[in-house]
MDTraj code that builds the backbone (N, CA, C; nanometers):
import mdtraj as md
import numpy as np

residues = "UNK UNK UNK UNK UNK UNK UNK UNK UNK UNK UNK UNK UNK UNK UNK UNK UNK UNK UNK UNK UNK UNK UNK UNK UNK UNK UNK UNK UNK UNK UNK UNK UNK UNK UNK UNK UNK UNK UNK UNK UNK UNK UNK UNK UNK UNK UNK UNK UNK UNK UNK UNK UNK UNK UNK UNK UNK UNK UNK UNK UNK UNK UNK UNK UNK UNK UNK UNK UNK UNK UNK UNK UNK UNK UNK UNK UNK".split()
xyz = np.array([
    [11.5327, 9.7783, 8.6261],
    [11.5790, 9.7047, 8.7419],
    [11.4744, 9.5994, 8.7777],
    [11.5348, 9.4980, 8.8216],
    [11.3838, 9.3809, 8.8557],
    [11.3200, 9.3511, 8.9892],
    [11.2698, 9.3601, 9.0054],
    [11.1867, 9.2758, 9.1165],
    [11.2644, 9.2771, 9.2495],
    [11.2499, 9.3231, 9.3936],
    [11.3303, 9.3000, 9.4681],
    [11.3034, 9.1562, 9.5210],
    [11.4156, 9.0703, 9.5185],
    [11.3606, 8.8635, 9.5525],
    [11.3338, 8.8820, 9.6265],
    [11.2891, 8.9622, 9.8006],
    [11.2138, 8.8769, 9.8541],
    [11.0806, 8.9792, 9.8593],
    [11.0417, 8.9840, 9.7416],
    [10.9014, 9.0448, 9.6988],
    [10.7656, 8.9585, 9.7583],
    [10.7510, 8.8472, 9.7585],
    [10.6800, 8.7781, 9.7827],
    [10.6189, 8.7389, 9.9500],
    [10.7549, 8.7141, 9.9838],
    [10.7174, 8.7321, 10.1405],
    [10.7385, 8.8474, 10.2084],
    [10.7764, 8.9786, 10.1629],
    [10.7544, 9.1001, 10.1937],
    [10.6299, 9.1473, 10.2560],
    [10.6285, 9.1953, 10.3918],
    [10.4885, 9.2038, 10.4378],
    [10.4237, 9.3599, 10.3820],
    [10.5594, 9.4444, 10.4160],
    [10.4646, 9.5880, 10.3134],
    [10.4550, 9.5769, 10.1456],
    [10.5519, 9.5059, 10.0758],
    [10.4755, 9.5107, 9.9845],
    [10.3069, 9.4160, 9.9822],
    [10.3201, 9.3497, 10.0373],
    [10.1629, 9.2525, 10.0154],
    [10.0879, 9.3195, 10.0702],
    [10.0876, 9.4318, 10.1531],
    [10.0259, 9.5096, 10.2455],
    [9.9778, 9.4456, 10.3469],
    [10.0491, 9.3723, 10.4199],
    [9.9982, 9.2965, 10.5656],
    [10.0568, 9.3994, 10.6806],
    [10.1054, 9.5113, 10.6373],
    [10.1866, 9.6029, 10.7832],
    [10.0483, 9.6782, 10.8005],
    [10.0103, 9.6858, 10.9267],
    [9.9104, 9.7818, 10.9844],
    [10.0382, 9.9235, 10.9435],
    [9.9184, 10.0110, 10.9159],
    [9.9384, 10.1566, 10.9334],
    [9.9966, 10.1870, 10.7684],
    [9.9894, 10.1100, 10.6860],
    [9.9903, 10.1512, 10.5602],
    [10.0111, 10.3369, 10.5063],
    [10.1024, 10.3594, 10.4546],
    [10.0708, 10.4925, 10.4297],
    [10.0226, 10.5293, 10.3142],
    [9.9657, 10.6467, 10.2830],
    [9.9012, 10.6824, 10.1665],
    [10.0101, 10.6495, 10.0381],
    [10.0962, 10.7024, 10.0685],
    [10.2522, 10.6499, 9.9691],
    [10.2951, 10.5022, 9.9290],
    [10.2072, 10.4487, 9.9728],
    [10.2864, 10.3028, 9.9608],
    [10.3189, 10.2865, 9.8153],
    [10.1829, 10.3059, 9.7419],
    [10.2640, 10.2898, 9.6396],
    [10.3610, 10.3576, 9.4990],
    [10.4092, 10.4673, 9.5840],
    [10.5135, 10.5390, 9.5364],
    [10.6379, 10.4581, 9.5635],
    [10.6514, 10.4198, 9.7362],
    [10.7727, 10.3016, 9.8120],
    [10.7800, 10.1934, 9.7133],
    [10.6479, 10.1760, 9.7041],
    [10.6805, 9.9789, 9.6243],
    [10.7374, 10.0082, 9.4767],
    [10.7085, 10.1256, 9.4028],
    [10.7557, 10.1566, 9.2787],
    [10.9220, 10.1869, 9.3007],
    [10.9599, 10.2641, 9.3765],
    [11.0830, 10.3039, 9.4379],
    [11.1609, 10.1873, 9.4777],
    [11.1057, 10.1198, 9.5657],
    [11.2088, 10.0009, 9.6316],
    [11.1981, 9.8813, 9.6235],
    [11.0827, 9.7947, 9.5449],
    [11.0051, 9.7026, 9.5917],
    [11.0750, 9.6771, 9.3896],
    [10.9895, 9.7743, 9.3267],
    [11.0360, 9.7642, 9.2176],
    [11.1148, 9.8351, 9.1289],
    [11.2322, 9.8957, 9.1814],
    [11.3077, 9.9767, 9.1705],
    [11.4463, 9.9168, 9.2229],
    [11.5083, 10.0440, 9.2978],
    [11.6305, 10.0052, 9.3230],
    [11.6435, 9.9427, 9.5177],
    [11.6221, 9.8605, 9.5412],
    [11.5552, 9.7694, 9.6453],
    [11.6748, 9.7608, 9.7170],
    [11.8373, 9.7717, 9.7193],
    [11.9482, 9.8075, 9.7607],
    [11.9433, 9.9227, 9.8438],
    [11.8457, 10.0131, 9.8488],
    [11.8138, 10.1277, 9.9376],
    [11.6984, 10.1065, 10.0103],
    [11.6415, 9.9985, 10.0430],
    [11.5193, 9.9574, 10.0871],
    [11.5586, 9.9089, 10.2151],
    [11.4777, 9.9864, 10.3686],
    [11.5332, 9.9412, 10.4373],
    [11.5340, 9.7845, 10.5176],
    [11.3983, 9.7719, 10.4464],
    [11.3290, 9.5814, 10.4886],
    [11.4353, 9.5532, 10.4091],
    [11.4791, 9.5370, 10.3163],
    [11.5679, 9.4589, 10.1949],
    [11.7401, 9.4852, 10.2967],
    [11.8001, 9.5920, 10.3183],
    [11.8987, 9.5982, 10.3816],
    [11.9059, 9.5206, 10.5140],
    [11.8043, 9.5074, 10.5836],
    [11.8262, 9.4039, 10.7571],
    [11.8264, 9.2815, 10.7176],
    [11.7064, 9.2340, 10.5854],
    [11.6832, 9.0996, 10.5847],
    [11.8427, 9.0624, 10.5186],
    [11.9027, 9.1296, 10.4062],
    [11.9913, 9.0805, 10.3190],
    [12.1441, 9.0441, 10.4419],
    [12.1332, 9.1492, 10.5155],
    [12.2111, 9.1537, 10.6021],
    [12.1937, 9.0583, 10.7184],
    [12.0442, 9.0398, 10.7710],
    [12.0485, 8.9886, 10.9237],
    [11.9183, 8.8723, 10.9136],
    [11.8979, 8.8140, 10.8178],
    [11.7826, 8.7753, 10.8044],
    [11.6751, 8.8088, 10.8130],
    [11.5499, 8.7699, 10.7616],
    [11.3924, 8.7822, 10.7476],
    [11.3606, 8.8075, 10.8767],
    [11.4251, 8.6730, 10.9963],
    [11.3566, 8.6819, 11.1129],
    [11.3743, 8.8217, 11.2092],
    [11.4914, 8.8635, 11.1666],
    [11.5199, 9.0733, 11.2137],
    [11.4565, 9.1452, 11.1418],
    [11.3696, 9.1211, 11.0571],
    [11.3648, 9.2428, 10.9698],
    [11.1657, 9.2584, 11.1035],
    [11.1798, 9.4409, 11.1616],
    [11.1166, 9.4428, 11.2557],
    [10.9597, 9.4716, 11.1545],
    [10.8611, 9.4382, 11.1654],
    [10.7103, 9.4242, 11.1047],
    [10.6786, 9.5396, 11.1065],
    [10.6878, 9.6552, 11.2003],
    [10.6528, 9.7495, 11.1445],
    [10.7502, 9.8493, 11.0873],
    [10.8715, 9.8267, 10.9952],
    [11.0394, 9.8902, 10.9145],
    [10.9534, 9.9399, 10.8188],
    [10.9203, 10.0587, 10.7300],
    [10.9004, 10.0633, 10.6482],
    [11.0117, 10.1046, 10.5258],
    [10.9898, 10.0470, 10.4169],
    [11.0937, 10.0632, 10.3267],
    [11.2071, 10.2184, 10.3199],
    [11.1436, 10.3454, 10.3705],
    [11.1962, 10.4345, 10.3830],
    [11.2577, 10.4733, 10.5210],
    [11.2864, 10.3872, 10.5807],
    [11.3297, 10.4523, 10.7545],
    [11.4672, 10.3365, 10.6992],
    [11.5518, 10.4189, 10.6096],
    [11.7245, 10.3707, 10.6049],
    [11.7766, 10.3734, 10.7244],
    [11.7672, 10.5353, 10.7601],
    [11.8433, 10.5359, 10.9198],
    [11.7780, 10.4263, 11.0745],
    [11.6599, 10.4366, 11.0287],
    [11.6618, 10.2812, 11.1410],
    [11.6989, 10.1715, 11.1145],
    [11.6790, 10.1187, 10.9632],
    [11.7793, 9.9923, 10.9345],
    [11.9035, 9.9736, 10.9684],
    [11.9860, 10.1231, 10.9375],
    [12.0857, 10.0923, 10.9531],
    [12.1733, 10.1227, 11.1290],
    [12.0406, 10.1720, 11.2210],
    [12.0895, 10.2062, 11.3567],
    [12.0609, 9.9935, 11.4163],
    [12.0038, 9.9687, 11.3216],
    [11.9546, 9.7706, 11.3492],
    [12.0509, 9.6735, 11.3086],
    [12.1465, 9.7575, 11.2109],
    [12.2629, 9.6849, 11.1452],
    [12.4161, 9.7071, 11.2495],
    [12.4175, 9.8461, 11.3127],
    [12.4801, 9.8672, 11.3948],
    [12.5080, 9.8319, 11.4957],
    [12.3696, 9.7653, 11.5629],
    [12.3071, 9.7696, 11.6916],
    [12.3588, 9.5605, 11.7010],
    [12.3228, 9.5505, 11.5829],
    [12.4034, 9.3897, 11.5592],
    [12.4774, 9.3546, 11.5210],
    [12.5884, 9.4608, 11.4671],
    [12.7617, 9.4257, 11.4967],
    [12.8040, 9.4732, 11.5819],
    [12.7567, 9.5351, 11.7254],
    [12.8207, 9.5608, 11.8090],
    [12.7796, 9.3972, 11.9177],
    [12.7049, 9.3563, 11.9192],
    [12.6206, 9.2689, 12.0340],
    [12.6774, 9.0797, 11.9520],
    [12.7404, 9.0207, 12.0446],
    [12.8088, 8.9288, 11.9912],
    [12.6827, 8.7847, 12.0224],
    [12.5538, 8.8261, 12.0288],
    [12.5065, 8.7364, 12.0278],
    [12.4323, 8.6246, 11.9339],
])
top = md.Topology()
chain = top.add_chain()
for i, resn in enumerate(residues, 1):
    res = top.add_residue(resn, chain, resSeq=i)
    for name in ("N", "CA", "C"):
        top.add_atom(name, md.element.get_by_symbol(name[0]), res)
traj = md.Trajectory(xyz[None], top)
């Protein structure tokens, strides 16, 4: 599988997110360079843009991505 595209400006993969976890790079092998369709930075941005995707999301909190995906098809703004 290749590269998730927005690898580059990804702040946890570059490691610019304070609070880094010991795992990161199990996540970045998993989602970053893996299957990135289950990634929850990759699901808000693909969905709601870069500028929603919240700085501290880490690739494994699906269920908050997707309570952020919810939370902005209900709100018509």
């Amino acid at each position: 599988m290749p590269n998730c595209p927005f690898i580059a400006g990804c702040l946890f993969f570059n490691d610019k997110m304070k609070n880094m976890p010991a795992t990161s790079g199990i996540y970045k092998r998993n989602y970053c360079q893996g299957d990135n369709t289950n990634c929850a930075r990759f699901m808000v941005r693909q969905a709601l843009g870069g500028e929603h995707v919240p700085e501290d999301l880490f690739p494994n909190q699906r269920e908050r991505a997707e309570a952020l995906l919810r939370k902005e098809d209900r709100c018509s703004c």
